[in-house]
C-alpha positions as CSV (number, residue, x, y, z in Angstrom):
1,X,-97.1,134.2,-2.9
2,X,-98.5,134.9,0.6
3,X,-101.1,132.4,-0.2
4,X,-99.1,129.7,-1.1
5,X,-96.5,130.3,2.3
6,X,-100.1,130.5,4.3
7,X,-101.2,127.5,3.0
8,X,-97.9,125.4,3.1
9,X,-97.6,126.9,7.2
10,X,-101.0,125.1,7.7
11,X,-100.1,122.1,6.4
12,X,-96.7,121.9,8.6
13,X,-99.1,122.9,11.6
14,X,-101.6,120.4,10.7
15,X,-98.8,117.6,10.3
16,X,-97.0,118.7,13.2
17,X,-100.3,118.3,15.3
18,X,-101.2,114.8,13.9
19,X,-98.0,113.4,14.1
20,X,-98.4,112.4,17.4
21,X,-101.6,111.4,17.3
22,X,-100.6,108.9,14.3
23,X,-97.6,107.5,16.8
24,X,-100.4,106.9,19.3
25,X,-102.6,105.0,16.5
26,X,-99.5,103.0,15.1
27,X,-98.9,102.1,19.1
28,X,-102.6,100.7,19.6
29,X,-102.6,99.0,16.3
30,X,-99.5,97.1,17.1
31,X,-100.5,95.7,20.4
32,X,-104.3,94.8,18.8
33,X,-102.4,93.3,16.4
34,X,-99.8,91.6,18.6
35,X,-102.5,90.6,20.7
36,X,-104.6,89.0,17.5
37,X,-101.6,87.2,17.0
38,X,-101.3,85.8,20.5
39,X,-104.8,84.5,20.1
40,X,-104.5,82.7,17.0
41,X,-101.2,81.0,18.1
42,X,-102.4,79.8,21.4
43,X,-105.6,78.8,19.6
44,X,-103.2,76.5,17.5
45,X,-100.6,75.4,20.3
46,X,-104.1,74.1,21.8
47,X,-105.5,72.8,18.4
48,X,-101.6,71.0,18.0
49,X,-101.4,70.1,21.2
50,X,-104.3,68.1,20.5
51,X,-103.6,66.5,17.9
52,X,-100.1,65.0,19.4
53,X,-102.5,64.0,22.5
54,X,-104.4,61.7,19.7
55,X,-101.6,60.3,18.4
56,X,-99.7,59.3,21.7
57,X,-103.0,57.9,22.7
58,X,-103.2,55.6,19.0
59,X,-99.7,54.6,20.1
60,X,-100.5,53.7,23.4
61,X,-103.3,51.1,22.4
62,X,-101.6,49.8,20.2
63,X,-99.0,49.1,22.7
64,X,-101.7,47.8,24.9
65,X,-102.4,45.1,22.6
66,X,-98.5,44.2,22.2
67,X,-98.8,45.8,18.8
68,X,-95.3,47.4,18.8
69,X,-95.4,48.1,14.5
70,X,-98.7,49.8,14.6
71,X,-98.0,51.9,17.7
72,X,-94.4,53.2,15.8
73,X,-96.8,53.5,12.4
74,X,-99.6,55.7,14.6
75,X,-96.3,58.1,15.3
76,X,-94.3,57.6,12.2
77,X,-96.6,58.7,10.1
78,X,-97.7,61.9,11.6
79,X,-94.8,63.7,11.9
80,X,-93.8,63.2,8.3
């Protein structure tokens, strides 16, 4: 029986000593995470951005040549 109490006593201590450093861990692998996340969503506000910039500028020729359906179509059907 005094092996089994030992043994359970050392796994407590050895718990009780990583528990903090597994706080730590779950602390840094939320902010990498967070901070993957960041990355990827400015990379697709930039990519988006993009692609409303291409659109606007479809619209805007089409304006330029007094083509007032086509500029509406270049929008229209995008954002469907």
């Amino acid at each position: 029986m005094g092996g089994r109490f030992r043994f359970i006593m050392i796994i407590a201590f050895t718990a009780s000593m990583l528990a903090p450093a597994a706080s730590a861990l779950a602390a840094a692998s939320s902010a990498t995470f967070r901070q993957s996340c960041e990355r990827q969503l400015s990379g697709l506000e930039a990519e988006a951005r993009a692609m409303v910039a291409d659109w606007q500028k479809m619209a805007d020729a089409a304006l330029a040549r007094r083509d007032a359906e086509q500029a509406a179509k270049a929008l229209e059907t995008q954002v469907r």
